[in-house]
Structures are given as C-alpha cells and as structure tokens.
VMD Tcl script that draws the C-alpha trace (Angstrom):
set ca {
  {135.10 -146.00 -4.97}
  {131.19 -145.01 -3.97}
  {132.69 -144.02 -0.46}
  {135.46 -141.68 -2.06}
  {132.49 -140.28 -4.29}
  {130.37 -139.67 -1.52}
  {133.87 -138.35 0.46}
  {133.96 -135.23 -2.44}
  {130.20 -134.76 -2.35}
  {130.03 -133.71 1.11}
  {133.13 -131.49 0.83}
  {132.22 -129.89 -2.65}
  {128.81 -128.81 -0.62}
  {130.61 -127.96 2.40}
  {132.51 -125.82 0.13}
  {129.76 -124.35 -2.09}
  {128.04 -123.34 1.37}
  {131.09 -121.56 2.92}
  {132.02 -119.62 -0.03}
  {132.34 -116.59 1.95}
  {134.56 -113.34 1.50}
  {134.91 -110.37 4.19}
  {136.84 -107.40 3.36}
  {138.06 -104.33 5.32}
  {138.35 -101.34 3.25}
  {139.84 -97.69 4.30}
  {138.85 -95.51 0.75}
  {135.30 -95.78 0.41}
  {134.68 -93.19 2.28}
  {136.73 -90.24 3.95}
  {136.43 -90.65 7.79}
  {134.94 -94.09 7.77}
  {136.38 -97.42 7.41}
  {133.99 -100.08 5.77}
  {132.98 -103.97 6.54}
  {132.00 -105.62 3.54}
  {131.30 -109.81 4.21}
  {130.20 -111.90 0.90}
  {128.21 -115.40 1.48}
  {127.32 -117.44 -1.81}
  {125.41 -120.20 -1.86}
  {124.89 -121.57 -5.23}
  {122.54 -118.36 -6.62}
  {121.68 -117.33 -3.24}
  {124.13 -114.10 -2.42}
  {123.66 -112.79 1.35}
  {125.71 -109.65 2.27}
  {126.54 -107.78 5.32}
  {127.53 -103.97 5.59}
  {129.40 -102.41 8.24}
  {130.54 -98.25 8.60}
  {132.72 -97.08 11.19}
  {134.21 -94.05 12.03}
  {137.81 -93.65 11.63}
  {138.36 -92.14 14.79}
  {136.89 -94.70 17.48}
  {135.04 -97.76 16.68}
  {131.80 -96.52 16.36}
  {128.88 -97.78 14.31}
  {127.49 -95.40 12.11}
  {125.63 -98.18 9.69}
  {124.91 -101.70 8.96}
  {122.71 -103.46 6.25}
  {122.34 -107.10 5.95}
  {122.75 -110.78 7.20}
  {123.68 -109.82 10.17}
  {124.65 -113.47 10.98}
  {127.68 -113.28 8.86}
  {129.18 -110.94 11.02}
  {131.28 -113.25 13.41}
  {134.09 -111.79 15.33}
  {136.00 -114.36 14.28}
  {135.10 -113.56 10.41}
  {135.92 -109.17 10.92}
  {138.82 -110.05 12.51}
  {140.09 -112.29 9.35}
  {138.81 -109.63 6.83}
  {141.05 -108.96 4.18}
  {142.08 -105.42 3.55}
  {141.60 -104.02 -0.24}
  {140.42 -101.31 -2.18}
  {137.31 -100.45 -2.87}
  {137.96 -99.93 -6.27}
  {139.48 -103.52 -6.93}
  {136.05 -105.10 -5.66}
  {134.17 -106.16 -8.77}
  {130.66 -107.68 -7.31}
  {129.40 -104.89 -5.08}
  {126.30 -103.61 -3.95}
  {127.26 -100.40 -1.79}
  {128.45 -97.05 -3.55}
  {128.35 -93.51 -2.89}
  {124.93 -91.76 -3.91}
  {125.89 -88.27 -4.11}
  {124.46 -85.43 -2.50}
  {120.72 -86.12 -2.66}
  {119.21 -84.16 0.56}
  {121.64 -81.09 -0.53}
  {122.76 -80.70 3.26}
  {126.69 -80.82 1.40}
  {127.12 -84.32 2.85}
  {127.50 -87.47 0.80}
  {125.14 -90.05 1.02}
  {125.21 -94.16 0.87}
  {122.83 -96.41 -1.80}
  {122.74 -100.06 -1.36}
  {121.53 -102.63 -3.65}
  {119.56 -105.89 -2.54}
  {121.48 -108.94 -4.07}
  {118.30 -110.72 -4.68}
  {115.85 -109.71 -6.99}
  {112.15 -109.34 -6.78}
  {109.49 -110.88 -8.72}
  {107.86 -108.32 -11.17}
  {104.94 -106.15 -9.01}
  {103.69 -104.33 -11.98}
  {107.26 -103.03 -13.03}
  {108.24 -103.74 -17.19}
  {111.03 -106.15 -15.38}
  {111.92 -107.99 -11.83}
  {114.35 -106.04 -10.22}
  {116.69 -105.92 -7.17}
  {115.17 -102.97 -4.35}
  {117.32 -100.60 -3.08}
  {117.94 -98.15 0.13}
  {119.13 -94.90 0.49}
  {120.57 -94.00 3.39}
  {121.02 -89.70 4.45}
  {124.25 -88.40 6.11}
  {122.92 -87.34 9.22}
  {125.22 -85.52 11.99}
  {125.88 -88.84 14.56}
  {125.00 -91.56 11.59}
  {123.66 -92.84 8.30}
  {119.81 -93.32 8.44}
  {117.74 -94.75 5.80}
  {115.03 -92.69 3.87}
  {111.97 -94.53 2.69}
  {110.66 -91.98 1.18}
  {113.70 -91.34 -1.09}
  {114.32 -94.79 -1.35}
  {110.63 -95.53 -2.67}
  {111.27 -92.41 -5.05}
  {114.24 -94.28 -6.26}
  {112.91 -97.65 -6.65}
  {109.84 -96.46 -8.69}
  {111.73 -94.89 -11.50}
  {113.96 -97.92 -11.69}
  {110.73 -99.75 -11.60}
  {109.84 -98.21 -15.21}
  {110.90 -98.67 -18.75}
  {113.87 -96.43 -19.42}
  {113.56 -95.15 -15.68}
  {116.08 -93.00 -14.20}
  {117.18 -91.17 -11.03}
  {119.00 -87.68 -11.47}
  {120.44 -85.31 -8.64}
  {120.03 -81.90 -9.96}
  {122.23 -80.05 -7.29}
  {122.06 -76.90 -8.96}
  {118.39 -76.25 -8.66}
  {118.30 -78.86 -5.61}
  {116.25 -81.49 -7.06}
  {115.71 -84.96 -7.57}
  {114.25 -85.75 -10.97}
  {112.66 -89.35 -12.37}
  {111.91 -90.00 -15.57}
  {110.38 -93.14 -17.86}
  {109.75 -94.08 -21.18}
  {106.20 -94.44 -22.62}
  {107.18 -95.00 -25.94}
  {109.10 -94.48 -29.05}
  {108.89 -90.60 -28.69}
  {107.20 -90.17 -25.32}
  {108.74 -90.06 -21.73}
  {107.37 -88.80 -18.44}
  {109.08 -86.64 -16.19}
  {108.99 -86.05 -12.34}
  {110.26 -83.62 -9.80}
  {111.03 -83.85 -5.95}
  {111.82 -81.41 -3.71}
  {113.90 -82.85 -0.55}
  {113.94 -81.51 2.87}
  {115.92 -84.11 5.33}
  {114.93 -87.66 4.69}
  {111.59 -86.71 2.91}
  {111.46 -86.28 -0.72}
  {107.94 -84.58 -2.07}
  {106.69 -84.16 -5.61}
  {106.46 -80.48 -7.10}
  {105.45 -82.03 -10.51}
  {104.81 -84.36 -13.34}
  {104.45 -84.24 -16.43}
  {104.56 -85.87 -20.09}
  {106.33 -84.85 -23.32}
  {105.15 -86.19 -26.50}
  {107.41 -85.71 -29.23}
  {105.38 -86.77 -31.67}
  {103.46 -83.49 -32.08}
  {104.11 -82.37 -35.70}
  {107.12 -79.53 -35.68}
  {110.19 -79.28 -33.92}
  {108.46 -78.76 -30.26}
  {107.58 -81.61 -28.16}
  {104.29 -81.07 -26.37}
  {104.45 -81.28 -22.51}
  {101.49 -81.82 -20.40}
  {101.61 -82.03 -16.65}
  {101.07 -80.31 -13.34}
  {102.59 -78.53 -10.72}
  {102.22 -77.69 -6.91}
  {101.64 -74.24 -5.79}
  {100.77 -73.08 -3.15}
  {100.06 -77.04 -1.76}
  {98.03 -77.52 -4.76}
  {98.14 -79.27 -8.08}
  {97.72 -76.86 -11.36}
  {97.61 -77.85 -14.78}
  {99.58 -76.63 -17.32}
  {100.63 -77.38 -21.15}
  {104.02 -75.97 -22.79}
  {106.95 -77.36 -25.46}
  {110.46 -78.37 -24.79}
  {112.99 -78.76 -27.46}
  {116.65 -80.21 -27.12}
  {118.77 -77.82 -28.62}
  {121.75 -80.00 -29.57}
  {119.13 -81.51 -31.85}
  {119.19 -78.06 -34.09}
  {122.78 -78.53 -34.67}
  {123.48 -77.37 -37.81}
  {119.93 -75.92 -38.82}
  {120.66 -73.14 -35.89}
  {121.15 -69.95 -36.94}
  {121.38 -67.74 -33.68}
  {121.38 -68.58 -29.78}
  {121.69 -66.29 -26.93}
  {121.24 -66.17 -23.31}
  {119.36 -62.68 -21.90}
  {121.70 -61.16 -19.14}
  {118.74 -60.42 -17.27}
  {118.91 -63.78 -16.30}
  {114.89 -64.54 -17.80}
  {115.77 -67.24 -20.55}
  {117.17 -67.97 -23.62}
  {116.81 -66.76 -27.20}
  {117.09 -69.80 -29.91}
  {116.60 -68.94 -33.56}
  {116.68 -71.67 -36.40}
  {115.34 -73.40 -39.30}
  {113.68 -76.43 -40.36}
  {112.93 -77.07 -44.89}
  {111.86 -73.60 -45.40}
  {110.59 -72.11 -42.20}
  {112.59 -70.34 -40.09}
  {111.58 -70.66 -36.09}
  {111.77 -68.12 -32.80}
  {111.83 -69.92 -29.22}
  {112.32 -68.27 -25.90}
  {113.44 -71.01 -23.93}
  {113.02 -69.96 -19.65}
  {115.91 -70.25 -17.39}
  {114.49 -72.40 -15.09}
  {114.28 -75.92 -13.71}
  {111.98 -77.06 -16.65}
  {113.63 -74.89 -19.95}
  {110.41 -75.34 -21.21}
  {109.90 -73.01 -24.59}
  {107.46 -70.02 -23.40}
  {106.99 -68.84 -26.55}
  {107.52 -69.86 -29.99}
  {107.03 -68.32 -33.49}
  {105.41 -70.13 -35.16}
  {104.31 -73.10 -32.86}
  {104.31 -75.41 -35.33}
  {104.36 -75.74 -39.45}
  {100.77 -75.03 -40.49}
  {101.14 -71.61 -38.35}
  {103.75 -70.53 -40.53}
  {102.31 -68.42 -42.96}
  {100.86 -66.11 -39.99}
  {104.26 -66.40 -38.62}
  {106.13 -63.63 -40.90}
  {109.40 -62.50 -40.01}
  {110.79 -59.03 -41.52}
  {114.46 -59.08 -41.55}
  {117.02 -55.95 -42.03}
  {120.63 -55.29 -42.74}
  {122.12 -51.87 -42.41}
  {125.67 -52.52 -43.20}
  {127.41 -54.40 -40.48}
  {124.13 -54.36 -37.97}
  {120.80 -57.28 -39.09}
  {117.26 -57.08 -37.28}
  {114.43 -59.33 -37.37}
  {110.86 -58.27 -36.59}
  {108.18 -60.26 -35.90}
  {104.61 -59.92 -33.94}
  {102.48 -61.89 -32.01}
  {99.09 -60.11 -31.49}
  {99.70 -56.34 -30.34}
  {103.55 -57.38 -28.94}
  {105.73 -56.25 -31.41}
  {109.58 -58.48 -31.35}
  {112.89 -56.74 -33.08}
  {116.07 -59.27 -32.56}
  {118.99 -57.28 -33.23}
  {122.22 -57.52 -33.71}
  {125.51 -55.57 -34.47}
  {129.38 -55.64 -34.36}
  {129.57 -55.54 -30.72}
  {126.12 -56.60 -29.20}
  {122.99 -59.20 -29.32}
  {119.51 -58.65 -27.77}
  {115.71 -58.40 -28.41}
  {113.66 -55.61 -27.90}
  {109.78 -56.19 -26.60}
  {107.27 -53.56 -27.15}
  {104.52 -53.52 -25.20}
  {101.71 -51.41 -25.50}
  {104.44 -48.39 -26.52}
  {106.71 -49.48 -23.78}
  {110.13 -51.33 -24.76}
  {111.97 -53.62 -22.91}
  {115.36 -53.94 -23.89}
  {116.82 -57.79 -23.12}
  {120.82 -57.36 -23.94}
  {122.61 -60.90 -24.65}
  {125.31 -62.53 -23.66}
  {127.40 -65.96 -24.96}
  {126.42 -65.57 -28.78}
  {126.59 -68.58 -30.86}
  {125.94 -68.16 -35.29}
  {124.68 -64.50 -36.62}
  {121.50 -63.21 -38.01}
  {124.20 -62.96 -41.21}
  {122.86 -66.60 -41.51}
  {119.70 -65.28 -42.91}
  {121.41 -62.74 -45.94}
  {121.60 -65.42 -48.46}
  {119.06 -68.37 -46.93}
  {115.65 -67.95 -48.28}
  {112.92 -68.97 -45.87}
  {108.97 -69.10 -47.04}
  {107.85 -67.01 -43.80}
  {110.80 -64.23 -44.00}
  {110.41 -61.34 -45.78}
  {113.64 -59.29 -46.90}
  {113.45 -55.56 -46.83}
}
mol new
graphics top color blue
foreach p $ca { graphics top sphere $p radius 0.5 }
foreach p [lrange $ca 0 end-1] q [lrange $ca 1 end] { graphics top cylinder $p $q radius 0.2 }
display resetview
C-alpha cells in the first residue's frame, strides 16, 4: 500500500513538472506564423515566444525560456487560434512609433515585488516593427511600465496627434498626465502636468510644463470634460478656422464662456468667468432680433459678440477696432436657450 502511495507521488510530480503546452498559430499576425510553448510548475509559469515569417523560416523574434524550445516540442505543437488561447501573455500593441507598422507587447508571467509602485506587478516589453525584425524598446517599454506602475495608470496611443500619453491617479479628483513624443525606438517627454479638479467651478486647474525649444516651461491653464455639461449646455461650436472650440453653458444661475484649443491638450484658453466668485464682473448682454440672438461680453479692452442666426454660428473678436470674424461649424443647442432662462450675470436687452 505505502509503495503504491509512493508509486502516484512520483508520477503526480512528474506530472505537475511537465505540464507543458506548445502551440503553432497562423492569425496572430499577417505574414508571420507564431510559437507559443507553456511550462507550469505549480505557480511557477515559464513561457517561450517564437515569430517567423510566413515566407521562409526566418526568425524575426523570440522572448523567453529558451530551454523549452526543443525540436522535438515545435515539431509536436498544436495548431489553434489565437483567439481560442485564454492564458496569454503576447498581443498586438498597436501602432506606437507611428512608422504605420504594428507592433508586439509581451507580458512577464511572474510578477515583481512592489519597488515603490501602489501594487507588485508583472514587467512588460515592447517590441518596434523594424524593416528585417521585431526589436525591443527600453525606452518605450520603461514608459509603459511606469504608468502601469501607478494608481489608476494608463498607456494611450494617440495616433492622431502621434503621441503616447500616461496618466495616474493622485486622488479622488486629481490625476497627472504625461506626454511622449516617439521617434524609432525612443520615446521622449514633451510634458507633464497635473489637473486638480477640486478647484471651486466647473474648470479643473492644470499645472505642468512643457519642452520648447529643449527646455522645460511652466505653465497653468483649465480643462473641462464636456460630456460632463450634458444637459446644462446651451451652445457648442467648433471655429472653421481650425483654432478651437466655442462651449457655452450654465451651472445654478451663472451662465459660462470657454474657448476650448484644438490641440493635443484641449485645454480651456479662456473662460468667462473663471470661476463663481468672478461672476458678477463676468456680465453677459444678450440680444434677439427676430430669428437672429447675440451675446456680448468683455474681458479688459477685447470686446466678444457670439452670434447666431437661421443659417450661421460664429464669434466676432474686436481688438483694438479690428474684428476678427471666427465662422462655426457642427452646431449643437441655440443661444434660443437663453430667451426664457434667467441667469444672475446676463443681462437682457
């Protein structure tokens, strides 16, 4: 009896130490065929990675225990879809360099004690599309790894304005923010800052810096989400000179003006007023002349008249004597909002 224990003992740890999986898979990538071997050994989980080209047998990557990868074991691989495997470490990054080539992120299996992070977490590389082969980026990589180092971290590809963007948690209504420029496998910092949305109003303050001309400048602005105006927004447009955005609304009793830029940031400019102690220096005159509604405001010698009629939107800016006429485009709500609303910084004439 002892002897048929022992018997199962040795085989149930034979077992537990060969639990090993290899795959060969045609669809995670187009052009490439992908070796994928599994080892688990009661919580310790070793992986090997293995990209070929289609055409050939070429070696473009490989990640991992590279002692799993016996001829013997590639040759027995099971062929599946990527899609069916459930426990995998290796996916498709996106475009992060912007060079209109995808690139590969894979996962460690074995997670790191904490090293100043809010929680122990597994590292992970990046590796860039290159012409011949896929090449790991440490600089990306450690770009990566630090925001998922952070509370409520995050890594964004923002392919329209080619950027990588970070950002972290610092507290109920606070979160930092970071930008990266890429060029190859290097990823630099343009800027960082923090927005505190616990600033009394509807703007969150933002506080940060940016690089120009290879060095760092300080600046301060305010951000606002516009879904978050949703139903208290009375008029939106965007300029079709391309400079920004126009966002009118109301929050209680005061009604609000916010040029929002059209930029990387949409950071609000300009606002009138700033906040809700400014708002009884923040008067608004507003107009209707039968089908047509303007509202005028100042701010110092700059004199602001939003208008609006049956077929067109804009603001006119006058400047010393000398207008600017911004025409807008994709109009949501109407200044007919403000006919019957009653607001304790508009005045009706």
């Amino acid at each position: 009896m002892r002897l048929k224990i022992l018997v199962l003992f040795i085989l149930s740890g034979i077992s537990t130490a060969s639990a090993q999986k290899a795959y060969l898979i045609h669809d995670f990538m187009k052009g490439y065929t992908l070796y994928f071997i599994q080892q688990k050994a009661g919580s310790q989980i070793k992986e090997y990675y293995k990209l070929t080209e289609d055409k050939g047998t070429k070696m473009v990557l490989e990640f991992g225990a590279k002692e799993l990868a016996k001829p013997q074991t590639i040759k027995t691989a099971k062929e599946v879809t990527f899609k069916s495997l459930s426990d995998k470490n290796i996916q498709i990054l996106g475009d992060v360099n912007f060079d209109g080539k995808p690139d590969i992120i894979i996962h460690e299996t074995q997670i790191n004690d904490d090293d100043g992070c809010y929680y122990p977490r597994a590292s992970s590389h990046i590796f860039i599309n290159t012409e011949n082969t896929f090449t790991i980026s440490q600089s990306i990589s450690d770009v990566y790894n630090d925001a998922n180092c952070m509370r409520g971290g995050s890594f964004d590809i923002d392919a329209k304005n080619k950027r990588i963007i970070t950002s972290s948690t610092c507290g109920a209504a606070c979160h930092g923010c970071e930008h990266y420029s890429v060029s190859g496998k290097e990823a630099k910092m343009i800027s960082s800052f923090d927005e505190d949305g616990f600033a009394q109003g509807p703007f969150s303050k933002i506080t940060g810096k940016k690089l120009e001309n290879n060095k760092w400048v300080s600046f301060n602005s305010l951000s606002i989400y516009e879904p978050n105006l949703d139903p208290d927004k009375i008029l939106a447009f965007d300029t079709k000179n391309g400079k920004g955005r126009i966002l009118l609304f109301k929050i209680d009793t005061i009604l609000y003006y916010a040029f929002q830029q059209n930029d990387e940031y949409k950071f609000i400019s300009f606002a009138h007023p700033s906040s809700p102690e400014k708002a009884n220096k923040a008067i608004f005159k507003f107009r209707k002349q039968n089908s047509s509604y303007e509202l005028e405001f100042n701010s110092g010698s700059i004199k602001h008249l939003v208008y609006e009629t049956a077929n067109s939107v804009g603001i006119k800016i006058n400047v010393n004597g000398k207008i600017s006429d911004w025409q807008g485009m994709t109009k949501t709500g109407s200044l007919e909002a403000l006919v019957k609303n009653k607001f304790s910084n508009v005045i009706k004439e």
